[in-house]
C-alpha positions as CSV (number, residue, x, y, z in Angstrom):
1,X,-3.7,-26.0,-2.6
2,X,-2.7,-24.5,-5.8
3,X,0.5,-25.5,-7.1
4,X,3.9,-23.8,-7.9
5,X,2.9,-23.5,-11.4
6,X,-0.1,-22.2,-12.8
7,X,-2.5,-24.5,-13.2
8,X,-3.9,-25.2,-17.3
9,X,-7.3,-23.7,-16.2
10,X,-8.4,-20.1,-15.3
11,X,-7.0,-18.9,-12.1
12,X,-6.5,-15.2,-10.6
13,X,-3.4,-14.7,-9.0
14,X,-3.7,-11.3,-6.4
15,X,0.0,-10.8,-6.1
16,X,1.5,-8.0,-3.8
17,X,4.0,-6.1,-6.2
18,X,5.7,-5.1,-2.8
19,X,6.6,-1.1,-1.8
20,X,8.7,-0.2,-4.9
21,X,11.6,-1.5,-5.4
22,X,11.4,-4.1,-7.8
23,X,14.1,-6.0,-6.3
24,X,11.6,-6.6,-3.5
25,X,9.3,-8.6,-5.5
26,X,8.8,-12.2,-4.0
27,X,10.3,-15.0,-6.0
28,X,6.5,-16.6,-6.1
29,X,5.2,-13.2,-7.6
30,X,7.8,-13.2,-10.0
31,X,7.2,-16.6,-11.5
32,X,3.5,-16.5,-11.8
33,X,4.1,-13.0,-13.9
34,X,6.7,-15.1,-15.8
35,X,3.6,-17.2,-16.7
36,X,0.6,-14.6,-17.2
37,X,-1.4,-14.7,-20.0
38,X,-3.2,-11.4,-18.7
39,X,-1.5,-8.5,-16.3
40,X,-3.9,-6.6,-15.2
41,X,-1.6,-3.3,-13.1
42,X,-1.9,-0.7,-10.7
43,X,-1.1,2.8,-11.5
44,X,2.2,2.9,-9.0
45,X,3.7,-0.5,-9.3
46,X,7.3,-0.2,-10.6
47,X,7.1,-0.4,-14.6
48,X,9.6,-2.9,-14.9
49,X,7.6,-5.7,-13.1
50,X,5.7,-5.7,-15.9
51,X,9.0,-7.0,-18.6
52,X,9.1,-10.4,-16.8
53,X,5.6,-11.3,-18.3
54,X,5.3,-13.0,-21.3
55,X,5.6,-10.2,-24.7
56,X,2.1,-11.4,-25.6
57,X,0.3,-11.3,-22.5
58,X,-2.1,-8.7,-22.3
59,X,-1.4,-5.4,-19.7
60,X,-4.7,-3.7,-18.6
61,X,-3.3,-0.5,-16.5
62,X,-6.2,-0.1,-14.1
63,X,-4.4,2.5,-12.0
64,X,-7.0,4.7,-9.8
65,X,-6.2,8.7,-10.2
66,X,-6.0,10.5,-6.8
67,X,-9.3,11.6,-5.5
68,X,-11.4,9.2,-8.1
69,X,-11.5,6.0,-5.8
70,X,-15.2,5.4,-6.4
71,X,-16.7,2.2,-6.1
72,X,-17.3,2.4,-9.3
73,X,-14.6,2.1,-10.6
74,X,-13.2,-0.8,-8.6
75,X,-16.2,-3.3,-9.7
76,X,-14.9,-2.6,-12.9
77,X,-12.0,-3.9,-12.2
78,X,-13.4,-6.6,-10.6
79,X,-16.1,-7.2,-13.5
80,X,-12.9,-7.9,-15.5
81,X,-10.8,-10.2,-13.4
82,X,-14.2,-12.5,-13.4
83,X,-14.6,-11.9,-17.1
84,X,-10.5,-13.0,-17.5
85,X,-10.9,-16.2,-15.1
86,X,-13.4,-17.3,-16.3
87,X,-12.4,-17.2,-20.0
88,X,-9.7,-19.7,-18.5
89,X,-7.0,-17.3,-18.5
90,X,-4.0,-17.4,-15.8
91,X,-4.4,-14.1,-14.8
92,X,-2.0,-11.6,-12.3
93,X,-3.7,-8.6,-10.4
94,X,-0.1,-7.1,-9.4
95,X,-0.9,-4.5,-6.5
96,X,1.2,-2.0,-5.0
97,X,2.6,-3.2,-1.5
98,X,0.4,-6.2,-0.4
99,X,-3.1,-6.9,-1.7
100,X,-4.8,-7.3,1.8
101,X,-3.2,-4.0,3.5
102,X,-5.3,-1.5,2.2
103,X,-5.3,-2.9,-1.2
104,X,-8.6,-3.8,-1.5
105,X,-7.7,-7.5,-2.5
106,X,-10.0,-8.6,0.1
107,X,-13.0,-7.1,-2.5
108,X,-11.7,-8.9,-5.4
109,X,-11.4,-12.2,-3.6
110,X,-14.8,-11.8,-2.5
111,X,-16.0,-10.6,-6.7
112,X,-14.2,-14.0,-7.7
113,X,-15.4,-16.1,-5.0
114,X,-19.0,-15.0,-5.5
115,X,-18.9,-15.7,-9.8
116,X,-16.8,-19.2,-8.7
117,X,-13.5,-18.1,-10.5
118,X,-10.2,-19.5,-8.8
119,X,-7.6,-17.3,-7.2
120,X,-4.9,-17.4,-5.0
121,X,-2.9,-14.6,-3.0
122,X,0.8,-14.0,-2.9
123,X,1.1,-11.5,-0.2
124,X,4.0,-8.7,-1.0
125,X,6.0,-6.2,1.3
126,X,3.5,-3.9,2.4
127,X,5.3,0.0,2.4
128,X,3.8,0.5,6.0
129,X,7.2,-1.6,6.7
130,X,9.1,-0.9,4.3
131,X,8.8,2.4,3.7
132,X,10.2,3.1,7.6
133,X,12.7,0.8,7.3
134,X,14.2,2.5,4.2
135,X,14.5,5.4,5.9
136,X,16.0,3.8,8.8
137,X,13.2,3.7,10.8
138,X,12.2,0.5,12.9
139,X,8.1,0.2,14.2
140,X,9.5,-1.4,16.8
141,X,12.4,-1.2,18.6
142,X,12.9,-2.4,22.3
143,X,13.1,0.8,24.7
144,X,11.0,2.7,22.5
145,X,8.2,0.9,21.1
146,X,6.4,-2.4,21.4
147,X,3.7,-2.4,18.9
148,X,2.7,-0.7,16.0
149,X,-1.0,0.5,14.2
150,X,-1.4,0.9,10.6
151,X,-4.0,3.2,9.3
152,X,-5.1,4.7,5.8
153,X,-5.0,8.3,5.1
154,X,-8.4,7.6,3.2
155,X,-11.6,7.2,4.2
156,X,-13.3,3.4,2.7
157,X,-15.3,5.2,0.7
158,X,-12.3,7.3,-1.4
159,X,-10.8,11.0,-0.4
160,X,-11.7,11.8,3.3
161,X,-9.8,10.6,6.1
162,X,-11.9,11.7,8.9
163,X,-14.9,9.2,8.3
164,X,-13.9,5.6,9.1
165,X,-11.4,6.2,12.1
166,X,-11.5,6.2,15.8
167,X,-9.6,9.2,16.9
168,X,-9.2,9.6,20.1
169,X,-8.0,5.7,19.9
170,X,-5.7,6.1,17.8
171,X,-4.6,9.8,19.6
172,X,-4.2,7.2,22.9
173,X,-2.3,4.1,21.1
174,X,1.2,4.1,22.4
175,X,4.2,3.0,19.8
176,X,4.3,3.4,16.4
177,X,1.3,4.7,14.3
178,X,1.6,4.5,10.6
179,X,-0.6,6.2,7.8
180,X,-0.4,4.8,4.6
181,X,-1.5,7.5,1.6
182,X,-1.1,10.1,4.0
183,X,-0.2,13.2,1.7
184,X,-3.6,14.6,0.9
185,X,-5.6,14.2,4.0
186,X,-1.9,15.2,6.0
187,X,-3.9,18.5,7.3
188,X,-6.8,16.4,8.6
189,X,-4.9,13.8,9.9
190,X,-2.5,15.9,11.9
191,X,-5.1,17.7,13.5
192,X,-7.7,15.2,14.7
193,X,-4.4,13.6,16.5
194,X,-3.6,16.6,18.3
195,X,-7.3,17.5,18.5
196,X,-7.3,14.1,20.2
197,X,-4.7,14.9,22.8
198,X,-1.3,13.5,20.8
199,X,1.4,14.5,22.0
200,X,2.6,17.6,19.4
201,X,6.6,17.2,20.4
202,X,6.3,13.5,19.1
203,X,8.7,12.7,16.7
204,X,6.8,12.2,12.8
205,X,8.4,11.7,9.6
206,X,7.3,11.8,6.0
207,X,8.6,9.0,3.3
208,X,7.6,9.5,-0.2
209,X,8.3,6.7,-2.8
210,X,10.3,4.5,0.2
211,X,12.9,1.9,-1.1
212,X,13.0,3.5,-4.5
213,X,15.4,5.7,-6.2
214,X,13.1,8.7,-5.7
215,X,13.2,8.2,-1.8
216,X,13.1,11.4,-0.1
217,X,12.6,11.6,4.0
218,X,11.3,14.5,5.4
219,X,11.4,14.3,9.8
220,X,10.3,16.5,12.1
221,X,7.6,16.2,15.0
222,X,3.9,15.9,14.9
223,X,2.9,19.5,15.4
224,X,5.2,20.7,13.0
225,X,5.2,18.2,9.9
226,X,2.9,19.6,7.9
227,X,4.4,22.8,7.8
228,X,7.5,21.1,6.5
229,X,5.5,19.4,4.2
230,X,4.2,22.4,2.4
231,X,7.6,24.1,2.7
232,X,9.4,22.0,0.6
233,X,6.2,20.9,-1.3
234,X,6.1,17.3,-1.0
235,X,4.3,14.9,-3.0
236,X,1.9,12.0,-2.6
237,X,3.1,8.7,-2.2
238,X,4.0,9.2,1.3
239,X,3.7,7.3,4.1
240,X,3.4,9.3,7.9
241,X,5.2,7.6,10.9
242,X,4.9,8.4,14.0
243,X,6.3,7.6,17.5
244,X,9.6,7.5,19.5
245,X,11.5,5.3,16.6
246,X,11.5,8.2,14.2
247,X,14.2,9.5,16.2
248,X,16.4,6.8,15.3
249,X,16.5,7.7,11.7
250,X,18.9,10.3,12.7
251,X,21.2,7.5,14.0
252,X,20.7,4.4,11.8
């Protein structure tokens, strides 16, 4: 088990920056950045996460542009988390939300397991959560839903939604059904549901930027949210809920 403090020998430290708020970064995750000799930063963590490591630790912004998610690109980045480790350096990958929900964490454990580098994971607050509960929506709430499925508005191999997914499945799950980086596939995505036989009157909501000061919540219902999307030109990050508990953000 590794321990509270960074150990004097290389380790890499996959640490879930959480869903945006910086006030929502774990007290772990905040102490290990405390003691980074290397940051190495996604593109949408909140800038200020990166003050509370060291002045002379190095930042390496490895943020992925929409529509380049190549493979790629992410050796690269694992390439030089191995390259860091093993040069004995207490390393932090700080990813947005948590590193194992989409966050392809489990690919850079697997880099550093393979080249025999240590790491560890400090899971953060994923935004498939979060994001909803900002804007007053539970996933589950007794009466109206008892579970809730988490999907990714990309496909695994970058851009395309519609490879990778079970659609009538996920048309037939009952509760809540969340879409994480749901803005540019929104089209698509809304579609193949109805296509599937979902329900077009269910309530759906948009929330870009959830827990953050740029928070905006756009509801409506599933046959009708993407033209309110385009109406008031929303942008990417967003995450899509749908179910019976987006009616409650009217009341919470």
């Amino acid at each position: 088990m590794i321990s509270e403090l960074f150990p004097r020998t290389g380790l890499v430290s996959l640490v879930g920056a959480g869903p945006g708020d910086p006030d929502l970064l774990t007290i772990k995750a905040f102490k290990r950045l405390e003691r980074a000799d290397a940051v190495v930063h996604d593109r949408l963590i909140a800038r200020v996460l990166l003050d509370h490591a060291p002045p002379d630790a190095t930042r390496y912004d490895v943020g992925k542009i929409p529509g380049r998610h190549g493979a790629g690109r992410q050796t690269e980045i694992n390439d030089l988390l191995i390259r860091l480790g093993a040069a004995g350096l207490r390393v932090v990958r700080l990813k947005g939300g948590d590193p194992f929900v989409f966050g392809r964490g489990g690919e850079e454990a697997l880099a550093l397991t393979e080249a025999g580098v240590s790491w560890e994971i400090i899971p953060g607050i994923s935004s498939a959560l979060a994001a909803p509960a900002a804007a007053g929506i539970p996933v589950t709430h007794r009466g109206y839903s008892g579970s809730v499925t988490v999907a990714t508005g990309h496909s695994q191999t970058g851009g395309h939604a519609d490879a990778g997914h079970d659609w009538g499945a996920l048309a037939r799950m009952r509760g809540t059904l969340v879409f994480l980086m749901a803005m540019e596939n929104l089209d698509l995505i809304v579609y193949r549901l109805l296509d599937e036989g979902r329900d077009g009157r269910e309530p759906a909501a948009l929330v870009r930027c959830g827990t953050t000061t740029r928070q905006k919540v756009l509801t409506g219902t599933l046959g009708d949210i993407t033209a309110r999307a385009r109406a008031l030109r929303l942008q990417p990050p967003a995450v899509l809920v749908i179910g019976p508990t987006v009616a409650l953000a009217h009341v919470l």
